[in-house]
C-alpha positions as CSV (number, residue, x, y, z in Angstrom):
1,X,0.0,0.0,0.0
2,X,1.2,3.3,-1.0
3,X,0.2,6.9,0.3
4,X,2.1,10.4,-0.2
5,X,5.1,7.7,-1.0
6,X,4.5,6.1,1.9
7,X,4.6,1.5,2.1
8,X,3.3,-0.1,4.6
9,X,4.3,-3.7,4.4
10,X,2.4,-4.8,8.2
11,X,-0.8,-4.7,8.7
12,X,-2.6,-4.6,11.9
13,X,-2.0,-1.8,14.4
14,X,1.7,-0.9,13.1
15,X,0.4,0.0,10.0
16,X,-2.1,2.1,11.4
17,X,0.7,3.6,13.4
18,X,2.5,4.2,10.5
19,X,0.1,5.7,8.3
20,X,-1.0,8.3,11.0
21,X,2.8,9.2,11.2
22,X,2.8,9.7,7.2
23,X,-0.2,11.7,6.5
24,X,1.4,14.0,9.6
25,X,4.7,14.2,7.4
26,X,2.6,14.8,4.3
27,X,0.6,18.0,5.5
28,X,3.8,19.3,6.8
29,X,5.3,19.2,4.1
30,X,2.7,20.6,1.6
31,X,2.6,23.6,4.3
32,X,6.0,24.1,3.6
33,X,5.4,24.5,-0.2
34,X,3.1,27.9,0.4
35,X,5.2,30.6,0.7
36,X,4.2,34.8,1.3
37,X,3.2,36.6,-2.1
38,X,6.2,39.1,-3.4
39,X,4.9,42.7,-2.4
40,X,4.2,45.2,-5.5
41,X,6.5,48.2,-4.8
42,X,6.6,51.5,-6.8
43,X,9.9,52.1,-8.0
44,X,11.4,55.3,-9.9
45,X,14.8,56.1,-11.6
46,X,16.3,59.7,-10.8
47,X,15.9,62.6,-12.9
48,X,18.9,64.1,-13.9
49,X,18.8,67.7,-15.0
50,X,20.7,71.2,-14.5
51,X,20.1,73.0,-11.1
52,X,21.0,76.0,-9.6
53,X,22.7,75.4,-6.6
54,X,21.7,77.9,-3.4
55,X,22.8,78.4,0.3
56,X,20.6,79.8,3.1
57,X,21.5,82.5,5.3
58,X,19.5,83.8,7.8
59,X,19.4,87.6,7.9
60,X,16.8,90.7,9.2
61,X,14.3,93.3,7.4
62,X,15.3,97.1,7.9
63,X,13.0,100.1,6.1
64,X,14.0,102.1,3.5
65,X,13.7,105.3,5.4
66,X,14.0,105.1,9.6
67,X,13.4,108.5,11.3
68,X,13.4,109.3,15.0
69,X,11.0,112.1,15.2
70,X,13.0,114.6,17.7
71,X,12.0,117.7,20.2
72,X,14.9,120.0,20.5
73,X,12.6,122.9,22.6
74,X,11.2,122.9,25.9
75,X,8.2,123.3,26.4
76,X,4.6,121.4,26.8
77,X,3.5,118.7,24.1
78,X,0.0,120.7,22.8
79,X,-0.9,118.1,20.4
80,X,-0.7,114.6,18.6
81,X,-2.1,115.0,15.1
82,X,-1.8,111.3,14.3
83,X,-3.1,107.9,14.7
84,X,-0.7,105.6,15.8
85,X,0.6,103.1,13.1
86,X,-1.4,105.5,10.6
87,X,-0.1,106.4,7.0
88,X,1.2,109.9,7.3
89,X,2.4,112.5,3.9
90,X,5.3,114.2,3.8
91,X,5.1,117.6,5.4
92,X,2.3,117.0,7.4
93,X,1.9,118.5,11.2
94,X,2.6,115.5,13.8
95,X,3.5,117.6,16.9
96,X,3.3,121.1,18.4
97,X,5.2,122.0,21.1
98,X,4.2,125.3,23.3
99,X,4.7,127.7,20.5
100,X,3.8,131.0,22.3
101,X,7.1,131.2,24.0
102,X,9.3,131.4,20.5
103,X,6.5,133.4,19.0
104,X,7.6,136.0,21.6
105,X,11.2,135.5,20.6
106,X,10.8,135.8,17.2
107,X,8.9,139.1,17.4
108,X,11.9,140.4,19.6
109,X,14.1,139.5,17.2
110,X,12.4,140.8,14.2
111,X,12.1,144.0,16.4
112,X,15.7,144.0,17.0
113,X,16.5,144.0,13.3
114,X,14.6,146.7,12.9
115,X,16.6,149.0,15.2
116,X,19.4,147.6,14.2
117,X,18.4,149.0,10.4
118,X,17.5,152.3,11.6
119,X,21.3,152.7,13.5
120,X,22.9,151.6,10.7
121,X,21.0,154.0,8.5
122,X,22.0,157.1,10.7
123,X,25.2,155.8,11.0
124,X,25.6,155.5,6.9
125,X,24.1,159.3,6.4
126,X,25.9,160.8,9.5
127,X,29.5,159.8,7.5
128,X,28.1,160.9,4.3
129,X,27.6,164.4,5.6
130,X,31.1,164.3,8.1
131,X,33.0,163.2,4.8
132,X,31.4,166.5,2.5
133,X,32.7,168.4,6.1
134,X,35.7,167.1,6.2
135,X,36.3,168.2,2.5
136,X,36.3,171.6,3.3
137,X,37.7,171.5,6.9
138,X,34.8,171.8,8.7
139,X,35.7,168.6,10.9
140,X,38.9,167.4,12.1
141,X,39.8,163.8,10.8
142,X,39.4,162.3,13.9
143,X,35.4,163.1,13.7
144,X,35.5,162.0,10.7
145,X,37.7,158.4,11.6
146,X,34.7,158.2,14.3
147,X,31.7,158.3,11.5
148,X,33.4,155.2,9.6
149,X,33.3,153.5,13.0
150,X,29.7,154.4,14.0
151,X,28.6,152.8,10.2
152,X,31.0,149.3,11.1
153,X,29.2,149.1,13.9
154,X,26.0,149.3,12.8
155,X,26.6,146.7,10.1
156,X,28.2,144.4,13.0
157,X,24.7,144.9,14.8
158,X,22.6,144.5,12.2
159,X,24.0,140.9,10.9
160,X,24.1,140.3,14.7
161,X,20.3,141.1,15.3
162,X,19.6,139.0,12.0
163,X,21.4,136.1,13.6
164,X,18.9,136.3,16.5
165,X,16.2,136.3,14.3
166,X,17.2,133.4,12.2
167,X,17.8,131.2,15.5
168,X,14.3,132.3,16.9
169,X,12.8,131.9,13.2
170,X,14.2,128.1,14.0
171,X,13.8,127.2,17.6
172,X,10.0,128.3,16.7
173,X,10.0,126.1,13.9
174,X,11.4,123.1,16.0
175,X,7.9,123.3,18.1
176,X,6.3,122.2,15.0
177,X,7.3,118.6,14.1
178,X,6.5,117.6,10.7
179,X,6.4,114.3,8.6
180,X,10.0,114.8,7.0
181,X,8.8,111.7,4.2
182,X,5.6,109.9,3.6
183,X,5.6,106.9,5.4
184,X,4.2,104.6,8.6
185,X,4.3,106.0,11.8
186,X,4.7,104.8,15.5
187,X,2.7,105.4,18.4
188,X,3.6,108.8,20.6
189,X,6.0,108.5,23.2
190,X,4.8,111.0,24.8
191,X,0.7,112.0,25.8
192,X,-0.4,115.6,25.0
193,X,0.3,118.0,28.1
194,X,3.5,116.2,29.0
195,X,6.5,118.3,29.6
196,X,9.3,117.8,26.4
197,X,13.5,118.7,27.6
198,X,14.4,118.6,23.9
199,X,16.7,121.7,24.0
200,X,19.7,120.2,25.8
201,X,19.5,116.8,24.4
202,X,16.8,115.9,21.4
203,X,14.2,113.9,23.2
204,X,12.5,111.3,20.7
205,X,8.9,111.4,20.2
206,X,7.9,108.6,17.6
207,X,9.7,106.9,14.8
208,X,8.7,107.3,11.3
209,X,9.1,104.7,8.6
210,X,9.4,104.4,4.9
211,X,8.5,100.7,3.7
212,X,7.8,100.8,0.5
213,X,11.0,99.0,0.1
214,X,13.0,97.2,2.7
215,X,16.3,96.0,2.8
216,X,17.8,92.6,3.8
217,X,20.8,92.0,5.8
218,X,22.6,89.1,6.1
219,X,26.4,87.9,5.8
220,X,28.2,85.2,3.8
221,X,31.1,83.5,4.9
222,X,34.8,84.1,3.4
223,X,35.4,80.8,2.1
224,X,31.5,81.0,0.1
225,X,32.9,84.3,-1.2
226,X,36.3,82.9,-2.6
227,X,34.0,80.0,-4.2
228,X,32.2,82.3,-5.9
229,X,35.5,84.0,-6.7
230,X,36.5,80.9,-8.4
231,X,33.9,80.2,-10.5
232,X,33.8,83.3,-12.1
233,X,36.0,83.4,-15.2
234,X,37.2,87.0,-14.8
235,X,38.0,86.4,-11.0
236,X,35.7,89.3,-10.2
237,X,32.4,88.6,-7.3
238,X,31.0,91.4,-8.6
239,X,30.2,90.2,-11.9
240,X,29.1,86.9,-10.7
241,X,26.6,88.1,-8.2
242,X,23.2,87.0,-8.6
243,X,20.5,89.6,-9.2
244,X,18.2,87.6,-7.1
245,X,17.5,85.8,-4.2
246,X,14.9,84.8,-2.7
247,X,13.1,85.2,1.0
248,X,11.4,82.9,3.0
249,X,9.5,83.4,6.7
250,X,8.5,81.0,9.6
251,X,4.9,81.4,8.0
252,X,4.5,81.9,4.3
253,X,3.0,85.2,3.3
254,X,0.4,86.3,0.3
255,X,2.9,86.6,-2.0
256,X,6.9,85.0,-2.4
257,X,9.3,88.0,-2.2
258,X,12.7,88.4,-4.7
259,X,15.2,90.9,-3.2
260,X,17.4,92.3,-5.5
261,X,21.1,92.0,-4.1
262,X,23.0,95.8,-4.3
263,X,25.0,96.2,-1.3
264,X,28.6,93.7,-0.6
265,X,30.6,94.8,2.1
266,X,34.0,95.8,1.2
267,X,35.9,94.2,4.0
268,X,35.7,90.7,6.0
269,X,34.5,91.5,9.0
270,X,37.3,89.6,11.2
271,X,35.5,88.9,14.6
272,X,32.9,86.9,12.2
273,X,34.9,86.1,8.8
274,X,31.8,86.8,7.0
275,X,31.0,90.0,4.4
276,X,28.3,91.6,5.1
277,X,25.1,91.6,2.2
278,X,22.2,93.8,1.7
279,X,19.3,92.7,-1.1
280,X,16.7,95.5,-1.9
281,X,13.1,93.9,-1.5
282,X,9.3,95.4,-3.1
283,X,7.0,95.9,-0.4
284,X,4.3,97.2,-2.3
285,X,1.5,95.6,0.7
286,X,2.9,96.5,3.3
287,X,3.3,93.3,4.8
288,X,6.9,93.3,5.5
289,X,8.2,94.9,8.6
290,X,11.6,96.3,9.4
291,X,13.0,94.5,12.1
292,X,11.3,90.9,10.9
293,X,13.8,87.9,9.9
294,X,14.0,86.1,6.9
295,X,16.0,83.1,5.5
296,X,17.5,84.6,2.4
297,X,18.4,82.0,-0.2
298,X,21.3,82.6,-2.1
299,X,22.3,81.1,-5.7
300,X,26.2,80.4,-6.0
301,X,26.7,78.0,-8.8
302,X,25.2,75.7,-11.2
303,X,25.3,71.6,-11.2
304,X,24.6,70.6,-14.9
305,X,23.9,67.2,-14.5
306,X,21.7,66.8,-10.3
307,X,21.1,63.4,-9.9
308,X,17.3,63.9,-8.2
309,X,15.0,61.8,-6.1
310,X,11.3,62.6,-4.6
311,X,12.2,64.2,-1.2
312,X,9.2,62.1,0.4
313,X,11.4,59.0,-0.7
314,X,14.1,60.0,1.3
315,X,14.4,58.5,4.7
316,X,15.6,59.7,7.9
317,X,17.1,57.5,10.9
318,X,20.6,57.8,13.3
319,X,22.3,57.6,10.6
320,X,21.3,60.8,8.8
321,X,19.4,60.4,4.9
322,X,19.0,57.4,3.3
323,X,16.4,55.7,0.3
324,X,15.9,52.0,-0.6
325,X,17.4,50.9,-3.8
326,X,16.4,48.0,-5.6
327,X,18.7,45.9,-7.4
328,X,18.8,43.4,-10.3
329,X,17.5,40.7,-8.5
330,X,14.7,43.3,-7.3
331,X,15.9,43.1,-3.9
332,X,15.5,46.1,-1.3
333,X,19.6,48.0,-0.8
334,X,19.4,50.5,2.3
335,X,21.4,53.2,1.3
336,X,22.9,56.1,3.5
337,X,23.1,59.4,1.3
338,X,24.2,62.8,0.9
339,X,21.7,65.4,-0.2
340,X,21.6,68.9,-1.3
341,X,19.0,71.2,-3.6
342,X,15.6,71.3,-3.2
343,X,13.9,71.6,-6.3
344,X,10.6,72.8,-7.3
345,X,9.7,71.9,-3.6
346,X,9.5,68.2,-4.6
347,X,12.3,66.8,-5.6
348,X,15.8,66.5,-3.8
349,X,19.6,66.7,-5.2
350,X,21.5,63.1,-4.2
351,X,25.2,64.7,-3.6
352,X,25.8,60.9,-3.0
353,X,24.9,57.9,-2.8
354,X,22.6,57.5,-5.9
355,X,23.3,57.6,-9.3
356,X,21.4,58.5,-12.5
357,X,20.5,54.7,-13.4
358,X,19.7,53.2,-9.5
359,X,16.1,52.6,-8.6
360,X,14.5,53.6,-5.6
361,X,11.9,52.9,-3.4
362,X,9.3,56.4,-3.7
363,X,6.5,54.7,-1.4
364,X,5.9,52.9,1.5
365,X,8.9,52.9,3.2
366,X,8.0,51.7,6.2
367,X,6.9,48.5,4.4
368,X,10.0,47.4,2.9
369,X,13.2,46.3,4.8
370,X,17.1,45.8,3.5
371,X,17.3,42.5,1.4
372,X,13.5,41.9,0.8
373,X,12.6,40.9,-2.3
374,X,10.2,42.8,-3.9
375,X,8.2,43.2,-7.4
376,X,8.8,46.5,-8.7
377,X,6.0,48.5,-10.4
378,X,7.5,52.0,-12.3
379,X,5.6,54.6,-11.1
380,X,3.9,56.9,-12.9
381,X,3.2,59.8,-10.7
């Protein structure tokens, strides 16, 4: 008798014995035969393409225009013709400051120059009429010496008494405090009725700001300025410069912002080793503020062939980066890697690691695992 290859040459109860023993064997071993089904796994090939190659620097947002608006008078604060944060024109009235007392000066003044006229005008006729005397000895010379005198004098006064006047004229204007541009400004430091000492020392009273345009700040570091140095052919930075960057926030905004680079230091700054960098940015909204930081990212060369992956195929563990090749026996390859660009926020440069004919893994990489073997499906996305 024969069963699953199994003889039984006894009968009775060995051979009952025996053929429990082989159907046991004979299960077993068909279980054995079923093995797990190969997982379908999207797989990709890089793109290779030219990029241009950026660094990031973080850096700080100043206004175009930044104006301390200054009391140089005493006096009392009589008024606050603005809203704080408000949109003021140029020229316009922002603060008063107790104008009767330079009034009173100026009229004093203006008086002053008056008499000081009317001297000088009987001094002038008075030496006229002592130098037709003196032509026909009527008056000694002396007399005469003492007219020219009396008209010096005069003069003297005069341009003294119109110096008076000019620096009342001014001290009245400082009690007016105007918008010296049109532009965004702060809240008062100062309530109305409050008591200004702005003739000693200027005592700030708000801060006015132009922002229109800002500017960028930030600083590169020497060895990044003598790579830029050496790929330019004519050995100049200044003709290898980009014309752009661009700016990034914590929080994206309405709009992305280009600055427009127009400012390199022309010195290494050696506390630091860095040169310091100024990019002129549009702010036609409003929306940036001086004072705000940025990430300013900053082209400095060109790699004509990147080797480029998804960056949501890239893994990260201890290690650092890494993606799972698959090789010719469509087996799963951890691979540690080197990355750089970012491009068109999808796609990552492979510095190294990968090269332009590898596949990789783009999905589900928490279901494969080094040496699996796997059925590769291109993607298509």
């Amino acid at each position: 008798m024969e069963m699953g290859r199994c003889i039984f040459y006894h009968s009775g109860m060995g051979v009952v014995m025996a053929a429990v023993v082989c159907m046991t064997a004979c299960h077993s071993k068909e279980r054995g035969q079923v093995s797990a089904p190969v997982p379908e796994i999207s797989v990709a090939k890089p793109l290779v393409m030219p990029v241009t190659l950026h660094k990031s620097y973080p850096g700080y947002l100043v206004s175009e225009k930044t104006v301390n608006l200054v009391a140089r008078v005493n006096g009392y604060l009589q008024s606050v013709s603005f809203a704080p944060g408000s949109m003021v024109q140029k020229g316009s009235l922002l603060f008063t400051i107790e104008p009767t007392l330079y009034q009173d000066q100026v009229s004093q003044a203006e008086a002053g120059v008056k008499s000081a006229e009317a001297k000088l005008s009987y001094a002038r006729n008075s030496y006229a009429r002592m130098r037709e005397a003196a032509q026909s000895d009527a008056i000694s010379k002396i007399d005469l010496i003492q007219a020219e005198s009396n008209v010096q004098q005069a003069e003297a006064a005069l341009k003294d008494a119109n110096a008076q006047l000019t620096t009342a004229r001014t001290n009245l204007g400082y009690c007016y405090i105007r918008a010296p541009f049109t532009g965004r400004v702060s809240r008062s430091l100062f309530d109305v009725g409050s008591y200004i000492s702005g003739a000693v020392q200027a005592t700030t009273l708000a801060t006015l700001y132009q922002d229109d345009k800002v500017y960028a700040y930030f600083n590169i570091e020497d060895n990044q300025y003598l790579r830029m140095i050496m790929a330019s052919p004519e050995g100049e930075l200044r003709g290898r410069m980009p014309k752009e960057v661009k700016l990034s926030f914590q929080e994206p905004l309405s709009e992305e912002y280009v600055g427009r680079l127009d400012y390199l230091s022309p010195n290494v700054e050696l506390s630091t080793g860095t040169l310091n960098v100024r990019a002129e940015i549009d702010n036609p909204k409003g929306e940036l503020k001086s004072g705000l930081y940025v990430t300013i990212s900053l082209p400095y060369g060109e790699n004509s062939e990147a080797v480029l992956v998804r960056d949501a195929s890239i893994g990260t563990d201890q290690l650092g980066k890494y993606v799972y090749l698959v090789n010719d026996s469509n087996r799963v390859v951890y691979r540690h890697i080197e990355t750089g660009e970012l491009v068109n926020d999808t796609l990552r440069e492979v510095v190294k690691g990968v090269d332009a004919n590898d596949r990789y893994v783009t999905k589900a990489l928490l279901k494969v695992r080094d040496g699996m073997l796997i059925a590769p499906v291109e993607s298509k996305d």
